[in-house]
SELUM-425779 format. One record per atom (N, C-alpha, C, O): residue in three letters; z, x, y. Coordinates in steps of 0.05 Angstrom, whole numbers, padded with zeros to 5 digits, always signed. Atoms other than C-alpha are relative to their C-alpha. Layout:
<nodes>
AlaZXY...
</nodes>
This chain:
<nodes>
Unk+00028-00006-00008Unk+00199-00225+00301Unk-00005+00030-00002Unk+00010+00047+00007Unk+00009-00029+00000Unk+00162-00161+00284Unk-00011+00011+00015Unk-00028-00001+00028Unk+00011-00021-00025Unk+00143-00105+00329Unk-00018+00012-00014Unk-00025+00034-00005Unk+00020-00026+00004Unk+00090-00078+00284Unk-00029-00003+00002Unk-00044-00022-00002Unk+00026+00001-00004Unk+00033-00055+00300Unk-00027-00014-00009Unk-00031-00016-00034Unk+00020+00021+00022Unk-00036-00100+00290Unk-00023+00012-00003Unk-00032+00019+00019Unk+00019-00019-00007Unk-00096-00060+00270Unk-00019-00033-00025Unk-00011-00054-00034Unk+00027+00015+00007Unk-00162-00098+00239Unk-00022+00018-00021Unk-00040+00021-00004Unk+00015-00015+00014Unk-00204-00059+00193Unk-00027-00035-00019Unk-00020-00052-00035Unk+00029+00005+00010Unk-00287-00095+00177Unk-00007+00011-00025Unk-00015+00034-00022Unk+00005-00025+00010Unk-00300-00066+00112Unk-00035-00006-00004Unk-00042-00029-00003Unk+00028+00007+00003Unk-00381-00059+00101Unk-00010-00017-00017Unk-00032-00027-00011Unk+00001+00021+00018Unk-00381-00103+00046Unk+00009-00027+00003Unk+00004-00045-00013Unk-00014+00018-00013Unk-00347-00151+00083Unk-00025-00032+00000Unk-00046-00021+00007Unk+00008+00032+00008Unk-00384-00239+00072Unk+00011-00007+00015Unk+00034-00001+00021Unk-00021+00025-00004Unk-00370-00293+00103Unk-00013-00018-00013Unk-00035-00013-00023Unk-00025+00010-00009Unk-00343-00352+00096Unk+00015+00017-00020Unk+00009+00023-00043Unk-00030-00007+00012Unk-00272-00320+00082Unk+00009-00016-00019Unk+00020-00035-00007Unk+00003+00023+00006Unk-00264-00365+00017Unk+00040+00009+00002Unk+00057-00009+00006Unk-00025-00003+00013Unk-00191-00324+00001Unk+00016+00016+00016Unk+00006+00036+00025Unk-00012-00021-00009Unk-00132-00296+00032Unk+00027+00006-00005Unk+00045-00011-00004Unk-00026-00013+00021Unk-00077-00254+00000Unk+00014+00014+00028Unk+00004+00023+00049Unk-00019-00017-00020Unk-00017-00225+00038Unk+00022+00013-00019Unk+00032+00001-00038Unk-00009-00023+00017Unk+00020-00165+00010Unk+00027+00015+00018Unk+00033+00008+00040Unk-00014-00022-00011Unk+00071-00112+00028Unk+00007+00015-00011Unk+00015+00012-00034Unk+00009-00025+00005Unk+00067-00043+00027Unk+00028+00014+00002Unk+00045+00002+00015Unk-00020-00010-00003Unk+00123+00007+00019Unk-00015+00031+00017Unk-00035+00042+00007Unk+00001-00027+00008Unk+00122+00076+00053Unk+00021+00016+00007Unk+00034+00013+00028Unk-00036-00012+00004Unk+00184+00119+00041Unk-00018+00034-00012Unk-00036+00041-00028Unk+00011-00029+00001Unk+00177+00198+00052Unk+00025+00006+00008Unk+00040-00003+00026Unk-00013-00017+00003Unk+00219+00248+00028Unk-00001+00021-00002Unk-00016+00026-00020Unk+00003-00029+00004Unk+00228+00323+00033Unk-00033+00002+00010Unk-00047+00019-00002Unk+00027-00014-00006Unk+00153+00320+00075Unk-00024-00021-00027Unk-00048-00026-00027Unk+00023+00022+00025Unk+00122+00271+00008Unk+00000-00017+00004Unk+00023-00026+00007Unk-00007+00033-00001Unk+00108+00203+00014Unk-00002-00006-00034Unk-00008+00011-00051Unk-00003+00013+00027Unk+00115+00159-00053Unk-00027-00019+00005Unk-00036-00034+00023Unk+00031+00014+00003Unk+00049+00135-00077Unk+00003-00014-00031Unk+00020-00008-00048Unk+00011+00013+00028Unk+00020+00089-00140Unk-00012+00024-00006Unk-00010+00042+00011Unk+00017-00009+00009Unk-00021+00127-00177Unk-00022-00013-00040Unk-00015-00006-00063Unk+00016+00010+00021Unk-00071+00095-00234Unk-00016+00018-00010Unk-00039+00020-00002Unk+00016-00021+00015Unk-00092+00147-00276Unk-00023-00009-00015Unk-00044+00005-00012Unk+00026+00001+00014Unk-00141+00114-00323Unk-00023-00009+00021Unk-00047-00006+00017Unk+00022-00002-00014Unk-00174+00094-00262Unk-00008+00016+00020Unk-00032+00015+00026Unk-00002-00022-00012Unk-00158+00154-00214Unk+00002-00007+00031Unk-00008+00008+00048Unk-00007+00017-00023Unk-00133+00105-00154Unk+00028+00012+00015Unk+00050+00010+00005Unk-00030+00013-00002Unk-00080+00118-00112Unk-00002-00023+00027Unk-00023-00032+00036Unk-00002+00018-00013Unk-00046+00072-00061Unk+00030-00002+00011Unk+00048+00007-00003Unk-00031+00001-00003Unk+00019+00062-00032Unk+00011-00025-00016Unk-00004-00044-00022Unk-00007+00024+00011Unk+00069+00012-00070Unk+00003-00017+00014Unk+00010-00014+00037Unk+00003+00022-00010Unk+00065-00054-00061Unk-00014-00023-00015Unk-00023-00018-00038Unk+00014+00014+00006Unk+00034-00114-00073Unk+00006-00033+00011Unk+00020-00036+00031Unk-00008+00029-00015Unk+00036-00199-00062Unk+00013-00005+00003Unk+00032+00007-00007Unk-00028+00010+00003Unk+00083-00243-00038Unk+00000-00020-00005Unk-00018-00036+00003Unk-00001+00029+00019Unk+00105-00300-00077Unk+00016-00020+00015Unk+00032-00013+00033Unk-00003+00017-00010Unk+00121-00362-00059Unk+00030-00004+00008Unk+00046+00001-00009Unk-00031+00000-00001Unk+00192-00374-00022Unk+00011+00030+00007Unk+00034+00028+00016Unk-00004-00027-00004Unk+00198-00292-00013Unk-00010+00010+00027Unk-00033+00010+00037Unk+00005-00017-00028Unk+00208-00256+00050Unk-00022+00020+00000Unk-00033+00023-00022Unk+00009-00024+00002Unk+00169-00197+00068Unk+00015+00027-00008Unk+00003+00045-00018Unk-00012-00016+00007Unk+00228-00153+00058Unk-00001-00006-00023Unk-00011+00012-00037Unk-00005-00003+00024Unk+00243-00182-00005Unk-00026+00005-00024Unk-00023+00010-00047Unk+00030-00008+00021Unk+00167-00171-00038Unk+00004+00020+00002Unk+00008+00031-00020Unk-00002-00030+00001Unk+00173-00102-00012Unk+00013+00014-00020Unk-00001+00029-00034Unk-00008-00004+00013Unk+00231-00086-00051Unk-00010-00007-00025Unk-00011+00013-00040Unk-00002+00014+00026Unk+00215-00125-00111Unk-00026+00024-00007Unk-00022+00045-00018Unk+00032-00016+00003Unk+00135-00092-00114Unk+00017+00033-00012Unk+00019+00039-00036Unk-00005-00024+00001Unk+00168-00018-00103Unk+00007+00000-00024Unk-00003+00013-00042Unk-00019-00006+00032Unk+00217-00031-00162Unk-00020+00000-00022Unk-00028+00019-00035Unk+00025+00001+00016Unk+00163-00064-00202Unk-00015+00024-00007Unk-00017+00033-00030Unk+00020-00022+00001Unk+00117-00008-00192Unk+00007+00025-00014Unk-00002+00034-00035Unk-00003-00029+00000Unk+00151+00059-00187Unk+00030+00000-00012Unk+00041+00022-00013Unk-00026-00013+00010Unk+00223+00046-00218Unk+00017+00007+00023Unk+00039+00017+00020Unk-00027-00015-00023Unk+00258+00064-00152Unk+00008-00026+00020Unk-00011-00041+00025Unk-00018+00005-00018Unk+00308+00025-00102Unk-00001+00002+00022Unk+00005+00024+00031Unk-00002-00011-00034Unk+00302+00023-00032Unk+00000-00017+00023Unk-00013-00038+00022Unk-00001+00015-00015Unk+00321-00003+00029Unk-00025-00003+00015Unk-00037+00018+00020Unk+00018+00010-00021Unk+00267-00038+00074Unk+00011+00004+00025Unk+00032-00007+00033Unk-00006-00002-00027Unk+00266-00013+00142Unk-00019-00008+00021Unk-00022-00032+00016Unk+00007+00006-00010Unk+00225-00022+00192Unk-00035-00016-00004Unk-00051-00009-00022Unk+00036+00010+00003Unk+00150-00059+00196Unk-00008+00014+00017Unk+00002+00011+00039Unk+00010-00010-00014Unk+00111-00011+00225Unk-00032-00012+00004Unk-00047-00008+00023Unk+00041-00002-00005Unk+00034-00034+00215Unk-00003-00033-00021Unk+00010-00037-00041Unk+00011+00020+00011Unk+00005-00104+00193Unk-00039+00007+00007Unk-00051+00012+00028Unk+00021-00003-00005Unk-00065-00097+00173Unk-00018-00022-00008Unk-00010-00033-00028Unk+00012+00017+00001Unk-00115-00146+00173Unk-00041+00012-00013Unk-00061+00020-00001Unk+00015-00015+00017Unk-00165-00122+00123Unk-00028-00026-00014Unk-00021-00039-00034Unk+00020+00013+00004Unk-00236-00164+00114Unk-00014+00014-00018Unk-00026+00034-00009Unk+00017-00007+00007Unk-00271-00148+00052Unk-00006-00020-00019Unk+00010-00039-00021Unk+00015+00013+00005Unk-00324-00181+00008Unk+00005-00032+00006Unk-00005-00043+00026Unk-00003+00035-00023Unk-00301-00260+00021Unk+00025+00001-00007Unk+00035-00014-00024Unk-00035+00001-00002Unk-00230-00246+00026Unk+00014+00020+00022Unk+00006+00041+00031Unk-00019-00016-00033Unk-00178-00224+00085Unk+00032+00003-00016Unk+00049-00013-00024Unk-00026-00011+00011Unk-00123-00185+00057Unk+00018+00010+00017Unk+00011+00029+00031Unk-00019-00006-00021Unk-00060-00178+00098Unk+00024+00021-00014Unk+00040+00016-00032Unk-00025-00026+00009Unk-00016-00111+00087Unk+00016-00008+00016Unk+00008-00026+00031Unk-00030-00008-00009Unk+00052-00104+00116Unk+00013+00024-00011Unk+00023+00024-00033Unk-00007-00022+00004Unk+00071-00035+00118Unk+00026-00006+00008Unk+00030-00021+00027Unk-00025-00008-00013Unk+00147-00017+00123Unk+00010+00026-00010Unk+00004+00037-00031Unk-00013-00025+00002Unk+00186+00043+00129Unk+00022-00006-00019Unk+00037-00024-00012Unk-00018+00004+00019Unk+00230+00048+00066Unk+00015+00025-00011Unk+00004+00047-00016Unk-00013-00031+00006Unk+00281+00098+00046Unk+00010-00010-00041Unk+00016-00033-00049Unk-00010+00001+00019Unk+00300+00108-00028Unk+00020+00000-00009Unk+00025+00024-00011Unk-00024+00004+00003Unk+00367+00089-00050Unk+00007-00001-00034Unk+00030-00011-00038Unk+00006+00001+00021Unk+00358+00092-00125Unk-00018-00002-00018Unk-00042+00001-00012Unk+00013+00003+00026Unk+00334+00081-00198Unk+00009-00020-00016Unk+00031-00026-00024Unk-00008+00021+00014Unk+00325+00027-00232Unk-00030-00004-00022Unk-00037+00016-00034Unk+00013+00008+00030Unk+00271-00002-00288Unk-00033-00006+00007Unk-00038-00027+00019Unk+00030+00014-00008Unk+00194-00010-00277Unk-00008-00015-00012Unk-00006-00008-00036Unk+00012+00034+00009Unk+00163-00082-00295Unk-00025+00009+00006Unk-00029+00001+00029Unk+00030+00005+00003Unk+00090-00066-00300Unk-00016-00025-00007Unk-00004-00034-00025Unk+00023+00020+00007Unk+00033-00124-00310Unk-00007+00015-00021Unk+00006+00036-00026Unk+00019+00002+00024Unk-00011-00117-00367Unk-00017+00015+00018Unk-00018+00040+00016Unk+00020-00019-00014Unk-00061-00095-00318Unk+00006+00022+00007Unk-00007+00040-00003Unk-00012-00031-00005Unk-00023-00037-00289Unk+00006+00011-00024Unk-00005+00033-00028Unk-00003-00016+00033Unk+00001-00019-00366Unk-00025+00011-00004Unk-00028+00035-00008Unk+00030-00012+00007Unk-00080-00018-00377Unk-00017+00020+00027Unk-00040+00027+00020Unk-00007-00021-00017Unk-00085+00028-00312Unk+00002+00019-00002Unk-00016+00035+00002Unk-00013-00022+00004Unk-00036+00077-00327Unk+00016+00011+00020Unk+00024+00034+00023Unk-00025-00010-00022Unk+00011+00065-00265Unk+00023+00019-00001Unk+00042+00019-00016Unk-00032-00021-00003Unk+00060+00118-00249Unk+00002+00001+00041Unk-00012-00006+00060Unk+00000-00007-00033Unk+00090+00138-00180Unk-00001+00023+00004Unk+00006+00036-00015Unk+00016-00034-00006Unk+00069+00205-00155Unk+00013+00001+00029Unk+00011-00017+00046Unk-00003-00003-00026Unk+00102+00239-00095Unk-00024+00022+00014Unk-00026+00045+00006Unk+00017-00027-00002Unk+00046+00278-00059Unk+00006+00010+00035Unk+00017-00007+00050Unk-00002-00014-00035Unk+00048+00320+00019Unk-00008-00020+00000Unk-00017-00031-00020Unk+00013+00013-00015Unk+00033+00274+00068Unk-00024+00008+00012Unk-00042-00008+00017Unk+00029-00002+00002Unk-00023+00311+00083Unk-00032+00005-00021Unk-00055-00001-00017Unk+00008+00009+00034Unk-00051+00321+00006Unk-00006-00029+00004Unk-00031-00035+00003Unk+00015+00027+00001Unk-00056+00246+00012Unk-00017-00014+00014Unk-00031-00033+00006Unk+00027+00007-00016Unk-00096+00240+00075Unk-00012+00007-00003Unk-00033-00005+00002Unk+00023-00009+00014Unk-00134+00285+00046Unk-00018-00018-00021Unk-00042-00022-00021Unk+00020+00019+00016Unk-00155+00241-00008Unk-00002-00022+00008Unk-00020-00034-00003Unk+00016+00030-00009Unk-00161+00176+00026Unk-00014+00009+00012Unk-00033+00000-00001Unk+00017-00021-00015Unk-00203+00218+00070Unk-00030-00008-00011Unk-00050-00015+00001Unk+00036+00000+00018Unk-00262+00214+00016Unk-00005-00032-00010Unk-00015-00037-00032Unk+00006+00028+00008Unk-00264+00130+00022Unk-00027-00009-00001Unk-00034-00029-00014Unk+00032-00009+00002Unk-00339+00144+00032Unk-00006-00003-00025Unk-00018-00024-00028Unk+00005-00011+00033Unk-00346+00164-00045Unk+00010-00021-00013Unk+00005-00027-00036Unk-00013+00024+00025Unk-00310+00107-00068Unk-00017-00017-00012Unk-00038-00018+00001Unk+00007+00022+00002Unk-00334+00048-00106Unk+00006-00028+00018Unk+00029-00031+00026Unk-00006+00013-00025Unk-00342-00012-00057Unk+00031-00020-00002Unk+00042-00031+00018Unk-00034+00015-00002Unk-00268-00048-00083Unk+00008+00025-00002Unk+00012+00022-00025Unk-00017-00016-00009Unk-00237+00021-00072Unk+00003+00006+00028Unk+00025+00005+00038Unk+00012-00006-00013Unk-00272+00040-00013Unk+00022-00012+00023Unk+00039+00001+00035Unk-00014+00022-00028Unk-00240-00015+00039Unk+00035+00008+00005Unk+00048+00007+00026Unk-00021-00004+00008Unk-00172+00007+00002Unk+00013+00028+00012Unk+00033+00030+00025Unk-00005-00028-00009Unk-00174+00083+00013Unk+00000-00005+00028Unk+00022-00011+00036Unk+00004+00002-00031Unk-00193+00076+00088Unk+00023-00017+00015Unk+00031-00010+00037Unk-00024+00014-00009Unk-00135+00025+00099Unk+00022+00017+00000Unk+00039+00019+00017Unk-00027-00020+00006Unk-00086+00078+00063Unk-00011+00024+00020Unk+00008+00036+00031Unk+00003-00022-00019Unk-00121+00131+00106Unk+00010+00000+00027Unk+00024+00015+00040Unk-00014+00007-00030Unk-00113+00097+00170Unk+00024+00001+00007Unk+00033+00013+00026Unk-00034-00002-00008Unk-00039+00079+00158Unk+00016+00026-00014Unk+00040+00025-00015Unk-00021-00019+00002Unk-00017+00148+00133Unk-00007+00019+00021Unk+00012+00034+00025Unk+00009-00006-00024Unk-00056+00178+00195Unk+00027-00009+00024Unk+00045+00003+00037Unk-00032+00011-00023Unk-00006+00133+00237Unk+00023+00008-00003Unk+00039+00015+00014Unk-00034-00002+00001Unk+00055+00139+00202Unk+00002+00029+00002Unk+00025+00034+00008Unk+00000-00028-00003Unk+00040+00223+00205Unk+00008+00008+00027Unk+00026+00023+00033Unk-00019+00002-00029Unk+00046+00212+00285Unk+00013-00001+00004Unk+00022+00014+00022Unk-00025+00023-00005Unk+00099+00168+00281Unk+00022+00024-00009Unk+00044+00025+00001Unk-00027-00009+00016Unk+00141+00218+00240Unk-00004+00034+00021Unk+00013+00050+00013Unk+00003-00016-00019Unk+00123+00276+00295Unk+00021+00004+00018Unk+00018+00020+00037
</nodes>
């Protein structure tokens, strides 16, 4: 059973009925003061790594798998710090944040979609990056809900690491 925290985020765009709901997990692993971020250059997104979990797969084990996927790197899953419960247009998206340390290099598996993207992993300050989720205001309305989620939880985990 997890101890992590349950936060709720409305986003303004937010419908009902709820027709869809996806559940994910999030990596965040900070080193030397940087956390490890996505970054989608042709669209100018970032995000922490992560993404769904597939059928039969733990939460630890999506975590890992996503990170590798994504960013090429290794790492142990440690703790669940934050499950977020994220309402936007008719869908409820469930994060699972965990604290993850880097333990290697290994091969990035991109989608088609992220290839057409321009995924890479980017380490930036932890405060550099609240800075830009910061401006979720400015976003388009499917970024918008996104930034503010990554804002909130690097806000927390900035505490947490105090």
């Amino acid at each position: 059973m997890s101890n992590a925290e349950i936060l709720k985020q409305v986003s303004s765009t937010c419908f009902e009925p709820i027709r869809k709901t996806r559940e994910a997990c999030r990596c965040l692993a900070v080193r030397n003061g940087k956390i490890l971020l996505t970054y989608e250059k042709n669209k100018d997104v970032y995000m922490s790594p992560g993404g769904g979990v597939e059928d039969g797969e733990s939460l630890d084990e999506c975590c890992a798998r996503e990170v590798m996927e994504e960013s090429g790197l290794q790492v142990n899953v440690g703790e669940h710090l934050y499950t977020i419960y994220e309402y936007v247009f008719d869908e409820l998206y469930i994060a699972h944040y965990f604290l993850c340390e880097v333990t290697g290099e290994g091969k990035q598996a991109l989608t088609p979609t992220e290839i057409d993207h321009g995924v890479m992993p980017v380490w930036l300050e932890i405060d550099k990056a609240i800075e830009i989720f910061s401006h979720y205001e400015e976003k388009t309305p499917d970024h918008e809900s996104l930034y503010l989620r990554e804002y909130t939880i690097l806000n927390k985990l900035k505490e947490k690491l105090k």
